[in-house]
C-alpha angles and dihedrals in degrees: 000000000000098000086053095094087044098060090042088058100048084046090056100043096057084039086061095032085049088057099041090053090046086054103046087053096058102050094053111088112200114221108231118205127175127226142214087292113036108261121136126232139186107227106185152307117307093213092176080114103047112071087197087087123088085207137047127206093249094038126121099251113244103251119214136167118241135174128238113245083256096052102265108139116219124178124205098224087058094053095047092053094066106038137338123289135219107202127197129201099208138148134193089258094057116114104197097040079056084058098046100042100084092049091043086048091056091044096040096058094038086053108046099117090053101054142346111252110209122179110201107213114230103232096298116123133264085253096057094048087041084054097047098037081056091043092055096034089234113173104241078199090065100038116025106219113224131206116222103167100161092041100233108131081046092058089041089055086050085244108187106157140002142298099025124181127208128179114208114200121203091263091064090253128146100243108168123022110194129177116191137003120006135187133214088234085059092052092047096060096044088051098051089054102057 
């Protein structure tokens, strides 16, 4: 009998985190794009509607200045200005930034003259994404690390998992939100409709 409240608890509890979860999917509203060939894609979440977000697809993307894991200092308002940027949340730990990596790497170095990618670093030390750029064998010349340490351009980006995808247009608009896994596919296509 002791262990009745208990039970009920736990019951309760799923009950809450299954509707939460129900919720949260349907108020996210995925952008669909088509490529060269036709094939649809969803490209990301169109959070205009979740107020859990920091940022909005639409929104002027909140610009900052952070440092490469070697020293170098980059910041975003200069990049955009160029050429659009894809942008990644990522961190050492993530298992499916771990996965993406080697394809975004490619991309990323047969795609320089089109846009800037930049992978925004989640609060770990230049060591560690030193160590794991060398572990990969990842080109710091096709994606510029970045160093957030204190988290703040991830909190200003509404950053609530990794990996996390953002496309920059030359406007300095946020273009593409993405959360999850992304494939290069996803970002070409993106891309070529800007």
């Amino acid at each position: 009998m002791k262990f009745l409240p208990v039970v009920g608890l736990g019951i309760i509890s799923v009950v809450i985190i299954g509707v939460i979860l129900l919720v949260e999917g349907e108020n996210s509203k995925p952008r669909v794009v088509t490529d060269e060939n036709g094939n649809e894609f969803t490209l990301g979440v169109d959070s205009s509607d979740d107020s859990s977000y920091s940022v909005n697809v639409g929104d002027k993307a909140p610009d900052f200045t952070l440092t490469t894991y070697d020293g170098k200092v980059v910041k975003l308002s200069d990049l955009y200005k160029e050429k659009p940027v894809i942008m990644q949340f990522w961190a050492t730990w993530c298992e499916i930034c771990e996965r993406e990596f080697p394809e975004n790497n490619t991309y990323a170095q047969e795609n320089k003259d089109k846009f800037h990618f930049l992978a925004v670093n989640w609060a770990e030390s230049a060591s560690q994404v030193e160590s794991y750029i060398s572990r990969k064998n990842l080109d710091p010349t096709a994606i510029t690390f970045l160093m957030n340490e204190s988290s703040d351009v991830v909190r200003a980006y509404g950053v609530r998992g990794t990996p996390t995808h953002t496309i920059i247009d030359t406007k300095g608009q946020i273009f593409f939100y993405n959360v999850g896994y992304t494939t290069v596919s996803q970002f070409s296509a993106a891309i070529n409709s800007l």
